[in-house]
N, C-alpha and C positions, 0 to 999 in steps of 0.2 A: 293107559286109561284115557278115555275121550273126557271132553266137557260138554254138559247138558245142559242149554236154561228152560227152564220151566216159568211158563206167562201163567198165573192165573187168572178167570176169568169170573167173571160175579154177573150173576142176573137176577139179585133182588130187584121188587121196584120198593117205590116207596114205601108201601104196606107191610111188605118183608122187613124193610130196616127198622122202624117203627116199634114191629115186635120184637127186636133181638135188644131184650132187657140184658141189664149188668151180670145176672148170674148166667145167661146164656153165652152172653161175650166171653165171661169169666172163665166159662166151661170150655170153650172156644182155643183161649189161647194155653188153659192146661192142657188142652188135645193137640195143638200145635206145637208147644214146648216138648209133650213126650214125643211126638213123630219128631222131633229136629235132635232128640238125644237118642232116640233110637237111628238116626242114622247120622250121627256126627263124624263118620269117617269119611263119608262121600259129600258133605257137604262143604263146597269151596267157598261159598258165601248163602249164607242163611236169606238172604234177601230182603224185601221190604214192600209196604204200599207202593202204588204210583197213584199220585194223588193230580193235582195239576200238568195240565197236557198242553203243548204246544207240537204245531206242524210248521216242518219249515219246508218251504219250495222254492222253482225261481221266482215265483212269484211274491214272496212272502213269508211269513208268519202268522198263523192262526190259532187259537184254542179250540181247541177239541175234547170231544167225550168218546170212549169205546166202551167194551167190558172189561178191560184192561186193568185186574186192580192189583198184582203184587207179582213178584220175581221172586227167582232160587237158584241158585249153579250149583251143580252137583259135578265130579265126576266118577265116572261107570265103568265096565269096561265093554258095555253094548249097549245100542239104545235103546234094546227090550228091556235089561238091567235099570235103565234111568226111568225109564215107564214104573218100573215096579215098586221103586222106591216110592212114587208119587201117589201109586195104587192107594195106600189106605190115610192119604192125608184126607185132615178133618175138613180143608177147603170144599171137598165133594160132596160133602152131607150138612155143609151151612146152609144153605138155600136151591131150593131147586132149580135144577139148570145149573149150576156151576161146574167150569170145566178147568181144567189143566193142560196145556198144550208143550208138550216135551220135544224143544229144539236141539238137533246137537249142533256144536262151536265145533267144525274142525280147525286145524291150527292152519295160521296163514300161511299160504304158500311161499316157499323161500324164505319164513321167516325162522 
């Protein structure tokens, strides 16, 4: 079995968050709660927001904004398998434009 992370990615703007009342939220994370038990055997970490953003270069340290708003690791045993798991999460129908990017972690070399 490989390891998957999946970034999701949020494009409300303002106006979109606005309308996403309590019972929508509410709805929101009962749709996310049953997609995380419907697939509790591939998930290595359920993941979280990514709230506060910093960049680090040689130059420095920055904050920063992307569409970057939550994380998942899964493992699969392909990464059309890890695609598919993500297929019917509720992330893709909160707002329009939102997407899920499924990276796979191969294991480190020599390690």
């Amino acid at each position: 079995m490989a390891k998957f992370l999946a970034i999701y990615n949020g494009f409300a703007d303002d106006s979109d968050k606005d309308d996403l009342d309590a019972a929508r939220q509410s709805e929101f994370m009962n749709a996310w709660a049953s997609w995380a038990q419907a697939h509790q055997d591939a998930l290595v970490d359920p993941g979280a927001p990514l709230y506060r953003k910093k960049r680090l270069t040689a130059d420095g340290v920055e904050d920063f904004t992307d569409p970057k708003t939550g994380y998942a690791l899964v493992e699969a045993a392909s990464h059309d398998e890890a695609v598919r798991i993500f297929s019917d999460h509720p992330h893709l129908g909160l707002f329009p434009g939102n997407s899920i990017e499924v990276l796979e972690c191969p294991p480190v070399p020599g390690g």
